[in-house]
C-alpha positions as CSV (number, residue, x, y, z in Angstrom):
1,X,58.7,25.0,-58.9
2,X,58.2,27.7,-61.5
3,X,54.6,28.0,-60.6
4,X,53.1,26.6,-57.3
5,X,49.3,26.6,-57.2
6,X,49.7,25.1,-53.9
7,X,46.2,26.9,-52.4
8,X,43.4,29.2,-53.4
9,X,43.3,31.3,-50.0
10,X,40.0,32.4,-50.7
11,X,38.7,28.7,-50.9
12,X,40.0,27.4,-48.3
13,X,38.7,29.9,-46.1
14,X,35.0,29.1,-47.3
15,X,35.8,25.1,-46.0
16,X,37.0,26.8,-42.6
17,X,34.0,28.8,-42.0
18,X,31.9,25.9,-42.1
19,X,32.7,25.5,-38.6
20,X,31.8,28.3,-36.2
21,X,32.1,26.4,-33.0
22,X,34.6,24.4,-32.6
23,X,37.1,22.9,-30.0
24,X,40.5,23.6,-30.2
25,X,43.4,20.8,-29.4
26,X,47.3,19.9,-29.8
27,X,48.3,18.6,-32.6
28,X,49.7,15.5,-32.0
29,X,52.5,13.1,-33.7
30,X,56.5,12.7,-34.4
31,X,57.9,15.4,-35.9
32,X,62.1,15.9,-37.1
33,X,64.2,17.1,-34.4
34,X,67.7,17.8,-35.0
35,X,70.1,20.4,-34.9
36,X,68.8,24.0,-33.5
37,X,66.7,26.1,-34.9
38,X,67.2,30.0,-35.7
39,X,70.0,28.2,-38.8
40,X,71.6,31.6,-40.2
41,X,73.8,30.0,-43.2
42,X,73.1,30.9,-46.4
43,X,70.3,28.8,-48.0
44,X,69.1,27.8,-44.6
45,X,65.2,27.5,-43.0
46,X,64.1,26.1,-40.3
47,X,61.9,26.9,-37.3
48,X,60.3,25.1,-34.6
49,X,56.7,23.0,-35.0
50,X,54.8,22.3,-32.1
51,X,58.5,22.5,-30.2
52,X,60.4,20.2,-32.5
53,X,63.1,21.1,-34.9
54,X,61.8,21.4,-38.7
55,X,64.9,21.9,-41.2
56,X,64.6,22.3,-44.7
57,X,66.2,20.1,-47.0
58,X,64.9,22.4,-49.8
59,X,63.5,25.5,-50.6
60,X,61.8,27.3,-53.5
61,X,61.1,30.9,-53.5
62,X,59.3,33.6,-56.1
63,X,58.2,36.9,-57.1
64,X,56.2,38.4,-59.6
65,X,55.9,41.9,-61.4
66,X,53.0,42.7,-58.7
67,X,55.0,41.4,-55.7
68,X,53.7,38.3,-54.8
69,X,55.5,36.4,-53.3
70,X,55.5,33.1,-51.6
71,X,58.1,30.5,-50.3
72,X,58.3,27.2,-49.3
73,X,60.6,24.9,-47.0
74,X,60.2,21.1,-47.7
75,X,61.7,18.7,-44.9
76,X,63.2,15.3,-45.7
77,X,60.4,13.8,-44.0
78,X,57.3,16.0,-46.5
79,X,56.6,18.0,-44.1
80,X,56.4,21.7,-45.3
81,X,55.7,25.3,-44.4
82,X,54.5,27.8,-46.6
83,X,54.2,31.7,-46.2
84,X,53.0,34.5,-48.5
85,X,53.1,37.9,-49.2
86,X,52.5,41.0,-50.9
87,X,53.7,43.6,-52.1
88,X,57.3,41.5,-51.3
89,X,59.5,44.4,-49.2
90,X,61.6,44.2,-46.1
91,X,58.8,44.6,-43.1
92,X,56.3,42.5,-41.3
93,X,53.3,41.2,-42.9
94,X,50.4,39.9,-40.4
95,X,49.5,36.6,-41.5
96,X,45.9,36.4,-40.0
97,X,43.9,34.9,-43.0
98,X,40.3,36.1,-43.4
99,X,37.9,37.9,-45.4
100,X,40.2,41.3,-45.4
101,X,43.7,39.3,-45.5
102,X,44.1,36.3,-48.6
103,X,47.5,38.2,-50.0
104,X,49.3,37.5,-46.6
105,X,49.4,33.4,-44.9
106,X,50.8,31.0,-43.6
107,X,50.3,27.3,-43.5
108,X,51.7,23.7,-42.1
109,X,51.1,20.5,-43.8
110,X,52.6,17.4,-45.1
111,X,53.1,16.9,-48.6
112,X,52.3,13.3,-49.1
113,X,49.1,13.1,-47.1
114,X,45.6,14.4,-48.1
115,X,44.3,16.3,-45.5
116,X,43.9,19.7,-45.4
117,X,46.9,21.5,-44.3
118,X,47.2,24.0,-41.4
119,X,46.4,27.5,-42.0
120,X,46.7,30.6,-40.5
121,X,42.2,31.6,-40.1
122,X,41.8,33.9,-37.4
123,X,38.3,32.5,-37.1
124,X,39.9,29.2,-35.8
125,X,42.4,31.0,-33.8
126,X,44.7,31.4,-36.3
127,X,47.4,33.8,-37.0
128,X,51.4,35.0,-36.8
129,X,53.8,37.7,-38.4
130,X,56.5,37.1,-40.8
131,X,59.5,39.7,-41.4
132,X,61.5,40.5,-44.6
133,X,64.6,41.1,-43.1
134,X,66.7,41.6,-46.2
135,X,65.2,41.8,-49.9
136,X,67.8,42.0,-51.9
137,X,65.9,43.0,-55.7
138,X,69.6,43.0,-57.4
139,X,70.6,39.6,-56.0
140,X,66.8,38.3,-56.0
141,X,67.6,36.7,-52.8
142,X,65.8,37.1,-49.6
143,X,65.8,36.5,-46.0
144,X,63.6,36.8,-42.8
145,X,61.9,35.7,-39.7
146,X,57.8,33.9,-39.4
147,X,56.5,33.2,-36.4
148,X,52.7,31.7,-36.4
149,X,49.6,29.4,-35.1
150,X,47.5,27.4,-38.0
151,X,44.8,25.3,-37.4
152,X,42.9,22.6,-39.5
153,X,39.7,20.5,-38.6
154,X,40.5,17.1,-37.4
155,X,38.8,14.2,-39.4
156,X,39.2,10.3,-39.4
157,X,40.4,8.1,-41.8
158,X,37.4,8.4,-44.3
159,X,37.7,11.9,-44.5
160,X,34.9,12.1,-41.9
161,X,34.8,15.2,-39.5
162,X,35.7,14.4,-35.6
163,X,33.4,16.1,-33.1
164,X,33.7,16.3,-29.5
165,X,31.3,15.5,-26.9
166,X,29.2,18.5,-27.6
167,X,28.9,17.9,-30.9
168,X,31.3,20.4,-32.2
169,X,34.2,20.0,-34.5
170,X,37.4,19.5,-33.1
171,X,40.1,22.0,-34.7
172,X,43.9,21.1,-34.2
173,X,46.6,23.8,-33.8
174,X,49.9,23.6,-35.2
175,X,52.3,26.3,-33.5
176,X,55.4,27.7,-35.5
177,X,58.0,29.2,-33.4
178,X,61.7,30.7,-34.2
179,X,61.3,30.2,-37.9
180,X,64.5,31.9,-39.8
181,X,65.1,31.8,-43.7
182,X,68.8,33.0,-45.0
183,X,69.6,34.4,-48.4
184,X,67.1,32.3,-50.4
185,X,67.4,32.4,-54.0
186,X,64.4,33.5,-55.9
187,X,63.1,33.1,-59.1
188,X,61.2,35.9,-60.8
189,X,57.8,35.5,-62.7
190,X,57.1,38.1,-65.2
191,X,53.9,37.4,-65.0
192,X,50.9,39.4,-63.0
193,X,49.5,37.7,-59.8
194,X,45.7,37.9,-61.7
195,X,43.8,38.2,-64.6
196,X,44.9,36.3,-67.7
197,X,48.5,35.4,-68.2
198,X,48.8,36.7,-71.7
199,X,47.3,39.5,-71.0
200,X,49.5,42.2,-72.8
201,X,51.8,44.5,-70.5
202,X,54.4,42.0,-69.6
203,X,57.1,40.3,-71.3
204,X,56.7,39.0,-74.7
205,X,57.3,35.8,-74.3
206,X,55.3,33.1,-73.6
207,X,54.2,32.2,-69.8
208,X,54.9,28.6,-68.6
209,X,51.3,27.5,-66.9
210,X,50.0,24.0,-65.7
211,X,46.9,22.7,-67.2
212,X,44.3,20.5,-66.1
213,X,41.4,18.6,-67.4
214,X,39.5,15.9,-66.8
215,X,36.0,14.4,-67.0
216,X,34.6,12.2,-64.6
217,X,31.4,10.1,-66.3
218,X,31.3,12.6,-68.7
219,X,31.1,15.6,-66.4
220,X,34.1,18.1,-66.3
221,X,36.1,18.0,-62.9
222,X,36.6,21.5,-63.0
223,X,39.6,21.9,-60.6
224,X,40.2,25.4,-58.3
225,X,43.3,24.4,-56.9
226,X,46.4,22.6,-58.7
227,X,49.4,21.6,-57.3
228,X,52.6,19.8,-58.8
229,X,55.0,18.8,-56.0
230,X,58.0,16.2,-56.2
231,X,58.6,14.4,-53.2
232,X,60.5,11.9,-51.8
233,X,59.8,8.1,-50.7
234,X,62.5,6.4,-49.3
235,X,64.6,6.4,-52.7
236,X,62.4,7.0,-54.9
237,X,61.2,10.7,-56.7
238,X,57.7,10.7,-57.2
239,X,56.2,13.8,-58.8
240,X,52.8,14.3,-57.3
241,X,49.9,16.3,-59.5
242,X,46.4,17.2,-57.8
243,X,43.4,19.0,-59.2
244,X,40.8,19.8,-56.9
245,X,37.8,21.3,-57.3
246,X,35.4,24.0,-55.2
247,X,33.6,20.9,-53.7
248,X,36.7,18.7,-52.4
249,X,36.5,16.2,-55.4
250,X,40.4,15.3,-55.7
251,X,42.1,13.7,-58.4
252,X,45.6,12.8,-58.4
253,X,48.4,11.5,-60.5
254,X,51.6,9.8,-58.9
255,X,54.2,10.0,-61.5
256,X,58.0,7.9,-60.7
257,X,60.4,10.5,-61.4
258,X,62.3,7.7,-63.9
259,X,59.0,7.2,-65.8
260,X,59.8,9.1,-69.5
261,X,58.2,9.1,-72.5
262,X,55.2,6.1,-73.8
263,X,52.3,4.8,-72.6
264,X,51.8,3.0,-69.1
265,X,49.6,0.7,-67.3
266,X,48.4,2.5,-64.1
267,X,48.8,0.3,-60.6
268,X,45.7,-1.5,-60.1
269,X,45.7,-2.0,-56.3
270,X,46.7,-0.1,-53.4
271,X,50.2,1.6,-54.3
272,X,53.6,2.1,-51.4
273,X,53.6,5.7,-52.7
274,X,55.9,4.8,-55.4
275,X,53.8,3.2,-58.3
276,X,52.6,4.9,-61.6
277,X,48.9,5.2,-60.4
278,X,45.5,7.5,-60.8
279,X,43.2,8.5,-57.4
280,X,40.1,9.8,-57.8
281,X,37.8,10.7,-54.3
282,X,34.4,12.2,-54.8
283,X,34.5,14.2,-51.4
284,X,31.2,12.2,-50.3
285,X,32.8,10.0,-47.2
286,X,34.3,7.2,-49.2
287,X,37.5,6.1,-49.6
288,X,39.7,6.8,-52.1
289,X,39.1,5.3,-55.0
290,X,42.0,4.1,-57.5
291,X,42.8,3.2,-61.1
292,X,41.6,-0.5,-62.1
293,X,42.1,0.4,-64.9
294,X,44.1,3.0,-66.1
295,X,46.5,4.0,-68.6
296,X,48.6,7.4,-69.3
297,X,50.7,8.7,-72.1
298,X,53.3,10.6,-71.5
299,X,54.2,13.3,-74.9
300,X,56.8,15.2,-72.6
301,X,59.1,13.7,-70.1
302,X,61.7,16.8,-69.4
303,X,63.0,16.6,-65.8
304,X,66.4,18.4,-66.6
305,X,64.2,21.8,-68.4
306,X,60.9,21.3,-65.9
307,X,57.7,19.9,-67.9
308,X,55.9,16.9,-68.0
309,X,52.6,16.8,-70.2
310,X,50.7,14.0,-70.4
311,X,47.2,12.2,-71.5
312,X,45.6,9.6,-69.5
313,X,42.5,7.7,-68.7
314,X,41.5,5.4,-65.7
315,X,38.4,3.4,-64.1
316,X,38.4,4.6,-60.2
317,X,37.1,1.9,-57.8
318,X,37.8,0.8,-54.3
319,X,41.5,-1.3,-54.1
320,X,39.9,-2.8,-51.0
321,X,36.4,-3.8,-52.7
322,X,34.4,-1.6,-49.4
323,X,33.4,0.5,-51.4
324,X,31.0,-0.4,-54.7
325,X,30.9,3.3,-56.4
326,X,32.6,3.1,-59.8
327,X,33.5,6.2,-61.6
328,X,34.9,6.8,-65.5
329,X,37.8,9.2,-65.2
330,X,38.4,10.1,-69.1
331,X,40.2,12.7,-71.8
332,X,42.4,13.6,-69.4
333,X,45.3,15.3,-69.7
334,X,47.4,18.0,-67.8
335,X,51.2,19.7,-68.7
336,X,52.6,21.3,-65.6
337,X,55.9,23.7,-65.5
338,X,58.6,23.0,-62.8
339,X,61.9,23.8,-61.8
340,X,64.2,21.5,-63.8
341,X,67.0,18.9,-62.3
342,X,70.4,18.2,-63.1
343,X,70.0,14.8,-64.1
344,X,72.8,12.3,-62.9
345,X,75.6,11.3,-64.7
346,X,74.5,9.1,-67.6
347,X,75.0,5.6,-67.9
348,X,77.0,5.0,-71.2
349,X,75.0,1.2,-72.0
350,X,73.4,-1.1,-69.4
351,X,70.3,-3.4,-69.6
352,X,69.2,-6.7,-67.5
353,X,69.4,-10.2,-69.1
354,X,66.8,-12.4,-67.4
355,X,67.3,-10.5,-64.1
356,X,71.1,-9.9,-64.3
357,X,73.1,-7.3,-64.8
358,X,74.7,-6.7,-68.4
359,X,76.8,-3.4,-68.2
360,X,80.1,-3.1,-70.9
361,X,82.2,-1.5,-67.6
362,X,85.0,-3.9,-67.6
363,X,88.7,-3.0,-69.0
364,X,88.5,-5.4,-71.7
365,X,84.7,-4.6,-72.3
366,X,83.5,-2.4,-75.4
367,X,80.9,-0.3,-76.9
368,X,81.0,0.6,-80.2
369,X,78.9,2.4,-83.1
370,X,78.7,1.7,-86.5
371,X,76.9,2.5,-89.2
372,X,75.8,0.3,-92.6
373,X,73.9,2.0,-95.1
374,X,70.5,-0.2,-96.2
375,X,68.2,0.7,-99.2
376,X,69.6,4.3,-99.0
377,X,68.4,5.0,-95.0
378,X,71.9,5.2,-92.5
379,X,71.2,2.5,-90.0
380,X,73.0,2.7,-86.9
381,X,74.7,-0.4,-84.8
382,X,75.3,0.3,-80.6
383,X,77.4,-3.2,-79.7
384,X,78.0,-3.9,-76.3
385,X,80.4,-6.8,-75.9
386,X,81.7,-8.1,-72.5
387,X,84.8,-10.1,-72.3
388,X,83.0,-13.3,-72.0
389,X,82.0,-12.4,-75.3
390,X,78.3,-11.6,-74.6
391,X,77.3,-9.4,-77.1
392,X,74.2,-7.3,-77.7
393,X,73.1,-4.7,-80.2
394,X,70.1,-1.7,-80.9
395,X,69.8,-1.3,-84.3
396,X,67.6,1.6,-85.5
397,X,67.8,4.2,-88.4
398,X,69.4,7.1,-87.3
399,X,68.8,9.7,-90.5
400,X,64.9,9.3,-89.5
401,X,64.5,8.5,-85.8
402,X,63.4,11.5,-83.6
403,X,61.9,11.1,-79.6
404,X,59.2,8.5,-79.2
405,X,58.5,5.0,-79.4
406,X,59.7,2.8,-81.6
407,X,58.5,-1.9,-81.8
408,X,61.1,-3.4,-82.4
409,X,61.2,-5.7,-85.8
410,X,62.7,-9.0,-86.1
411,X,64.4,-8.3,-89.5
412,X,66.7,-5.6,-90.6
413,X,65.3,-5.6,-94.4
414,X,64.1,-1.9,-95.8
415,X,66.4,0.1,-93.0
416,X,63.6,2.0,-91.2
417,X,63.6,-1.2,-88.7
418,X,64.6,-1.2,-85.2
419,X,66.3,-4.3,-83.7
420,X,67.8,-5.8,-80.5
421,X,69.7,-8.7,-80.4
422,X,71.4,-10.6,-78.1
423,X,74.3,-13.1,-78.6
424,X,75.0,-15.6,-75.6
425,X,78.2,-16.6,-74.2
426,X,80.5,-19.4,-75.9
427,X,78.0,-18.9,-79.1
428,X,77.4,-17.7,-82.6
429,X,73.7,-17.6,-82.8
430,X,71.9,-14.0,-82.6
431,X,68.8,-14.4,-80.9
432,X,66.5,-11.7,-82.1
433,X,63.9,-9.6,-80.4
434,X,60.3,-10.8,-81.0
435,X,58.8,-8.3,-79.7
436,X,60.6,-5.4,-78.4
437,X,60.3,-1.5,-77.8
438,X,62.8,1.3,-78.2
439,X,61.8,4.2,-76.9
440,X,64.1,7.6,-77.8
441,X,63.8,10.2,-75.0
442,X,65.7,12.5,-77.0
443,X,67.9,13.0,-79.6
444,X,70.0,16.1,-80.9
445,X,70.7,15.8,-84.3
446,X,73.3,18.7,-84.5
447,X,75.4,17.1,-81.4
448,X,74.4,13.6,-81.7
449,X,73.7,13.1,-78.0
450,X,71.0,10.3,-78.0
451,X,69.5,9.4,-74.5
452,X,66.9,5.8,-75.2
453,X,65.7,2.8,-73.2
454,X,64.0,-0.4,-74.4
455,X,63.2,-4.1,-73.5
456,X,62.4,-7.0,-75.9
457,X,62.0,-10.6,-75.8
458,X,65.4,-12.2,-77.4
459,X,64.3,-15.5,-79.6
460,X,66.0,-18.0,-82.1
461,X,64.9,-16.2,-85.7
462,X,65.0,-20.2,-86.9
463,X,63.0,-21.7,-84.0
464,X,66.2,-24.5,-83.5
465,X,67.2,-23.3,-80.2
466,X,64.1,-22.6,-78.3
467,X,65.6,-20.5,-75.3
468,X,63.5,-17.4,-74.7
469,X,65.7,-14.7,-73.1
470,X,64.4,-11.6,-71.2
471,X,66.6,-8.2,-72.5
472,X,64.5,-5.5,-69.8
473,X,65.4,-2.2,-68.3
474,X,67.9,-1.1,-71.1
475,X,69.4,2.6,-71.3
476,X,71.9,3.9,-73.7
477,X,73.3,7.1,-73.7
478,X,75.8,8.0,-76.3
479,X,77.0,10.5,-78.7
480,X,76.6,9.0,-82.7
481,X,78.6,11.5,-83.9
């Protein structure tokens, strides 16, 4: 991530001092074990949770002009530690968090759940050391040891705190042991650690940072912490954004990593973890609520460069109908800044025909582009013909067409029109899309490299055959030039 607003110390130390007497226990659960820990290759960090093995299979690290720095080890399961740490310079740092200590932590948690992580309060028992055993400010890599106890309150499944027989919270402990980190790349943000971003006495540029903003029935949900993290679920990439605000309220986006550029329909119901879909909890005991409707725009889609911006509105209610509070999430809209993916290698043409695969892959397979000029506009022809001779075709202008999304027409007549058809096996009739979408994710004039997808309903234009075939999931990804 280039900027990871992952916790406001000094807030969640308010939410832990709520508790002054309190019962400490285990925590308790399955976590990885593999390997050993104390991992000295380069890139490497692991460490030992509650006496199980906890290996990264990634890590982000960073740095600012002030020092700050912070750095995070994701398992392949979501769980995660996090440590900070300031001014960044080989030595140990105490991570006890309290009123003296927000620069210096450490926390626990997992990144697909919604309870509050484990942090290093001394009030709850809480605390550790963390040593930079090599900072190398040339290389901007850096290495070092963390050892550490965080706690958290325990609560039930609606959010609900869990007291003992005394009546006292219960707080769990989460114990870190043997945690090593190796020659971690960082990234370096010229930006100061407070005060406002564009602030003068930095770099002239412009800083990269994420936005949120929301109302909920008309009120602002004015958010204190924001975090953008991508995660894994099963197969799927889902980028997860949260704004929550000074009172627990929590509003979330879950984003597919596949999703692009347009506008979406929101799930409706109660999602796997890998739907398109809005979550809105009040922070008053209920459940959380999701959208039923909802609906979200997305004007920047850039996984490859890091940014994804985005408006969207949603009705939150209860998937599970327990729970009869009914809020208006609306004008939202958030861009948020992270570190960009090599996307995988590009699939030159490919689309579904009523469920099957159509992909021009074969020897004796083709794709080809053409151009026809029409009323003065250069219209552009991508034909994909198998050796069965199945045959289909986006037609769209290519002088005029930039990113975004394009209906399809069901005539090619002025030129600015864009088209699918679709011609069948063993036949000479070019069913026609009625309707259809082509959606440009981008395109570089100057190279010619054009990256699309689209979908339309394939029809007779003269109504004789009355067939209705399903063109969905189509990519392209050619050069025009």
């Amino acid at each position: 991530m280039k900027k990871i607003q992952l916790f406001n110390w000094m807030l969640l130390v308010f939410i832990a001092f709520q508790f002054p007497s309190c019962t400490n226990e285990p925590l308790e659960g399955e976590f990885p074990g593999q390997n050993t820990p104390g991992d000295t290759t380069t890139g490497s960090f692991t460490a030992q949770v509650n006496g199980s093995l906890f290996t990264a299979a990634f890590t982000t690290a960073s740095v600012n002009v002030d020092g700050d720095f912070i750095i995070t080890g994701v398992s392949s399961n979501n769980t995660a530690i996090l440590l900070t740490a300031s001014p960044l310079a080989n030595g140990s740092y105490d991570l006890n968090l309290g009123p003296t200590n927000n620069d210096n932590g450490a926390s626990y948690f997992d990144v697909s759940s919604e309870t509050f992580p484990f942090l290093t309060f001394g009030e709850l028992g809480g605390g550790g050391t963390l040593t930079i055993t090599d900072y190398n400010q040339t290389d901007l890599t850096v290495s070092g040891t963390f050892n550490f106890t965080a706690a958290r309150q325990a609560v039930d499944a609606n959010g609900d705190p869990i007291l003992d027989s005394n009546g006292d919270a219960i707080i769990q402990i989460a114990t870190v042991t043997q945690g090593v980190f190796n020659d971690i790349a960082m990234t370096f943000d010229e930006n100061s650690g407070g005060g406002d971003p564009g602030g003068g006495g930095g770099s002239e540029e412009p800083v990269d940072v994420d936005d949120f903003f929301a109302l909920v029935d008309g009120q602002e949900h004015e958010d204190q912490v924001l975090t953008s993290t991508l995660n894994m679920v099963g197969d799927d990439m889902i980028f997860k954004v949260e704004a929550q605000t000074a009172s627990g309220a929590l509003m979330r986006i879950d984003i597919p990593f596949d999703t692009g550029l347009g506008t979406f329909d929101m799930e409706d119901g109660i999602s796997d973890g890998t739907k398109l879909i809005g979550i809105y909890n009040p922070n008053i005991g209920g459940e959380n609520l999701s959208s039923n409707p909802g609906s979200i725009t997305f004007t920047q889609f850039d996984t490859q460069n890091g940014i994804i911006e985005a408006n969207f509105s949603f009705t939150a209610r209860d998937p599970l109908g327990e729970d009869t509070s009914v809020y208006q999430i609306t004008q939202g809209s958030f861009t948020v800044y992270f570190e960009g993916i090599e996307p995988p290698a590009l699939i030159p043409f490919q689309a579904l025909i009523d469920g099957a695969s159509f992909e021009p892959s074969g020897v004796n397979d083709t794709l080809e582009i053409t151009n026809q000029e029409v009323n003065g506009v250069i219209v552009t022809f991508i034909t994909a013909t198998l050796e069965n001779g199945r045959t289909m075709k986006i037609v769209f202008p290519s002088d005029a067409i930039t990113s975004g999304v394009y209906p399809m027409s069901t005539v090619l007549e002025n030129g600015d029109e864009t088209l699918g058809l679709y011609t069948r096996e063993g036949s000479s009739i070019e069913f026609v899309s009625n309707p259809g979408e082509l959606i440009i994710d981008s395109f570089d004039q100057e190279t010619g490299d054009i990256s699309a997808r689209f979908s339309f309903t394939a029809r007779n234009p003269d109504g004789v055959d009355p067939t209705v075939i399903e063109i969905t999931q189509g990519v392209f990804n050619v050069n025009l030039l």
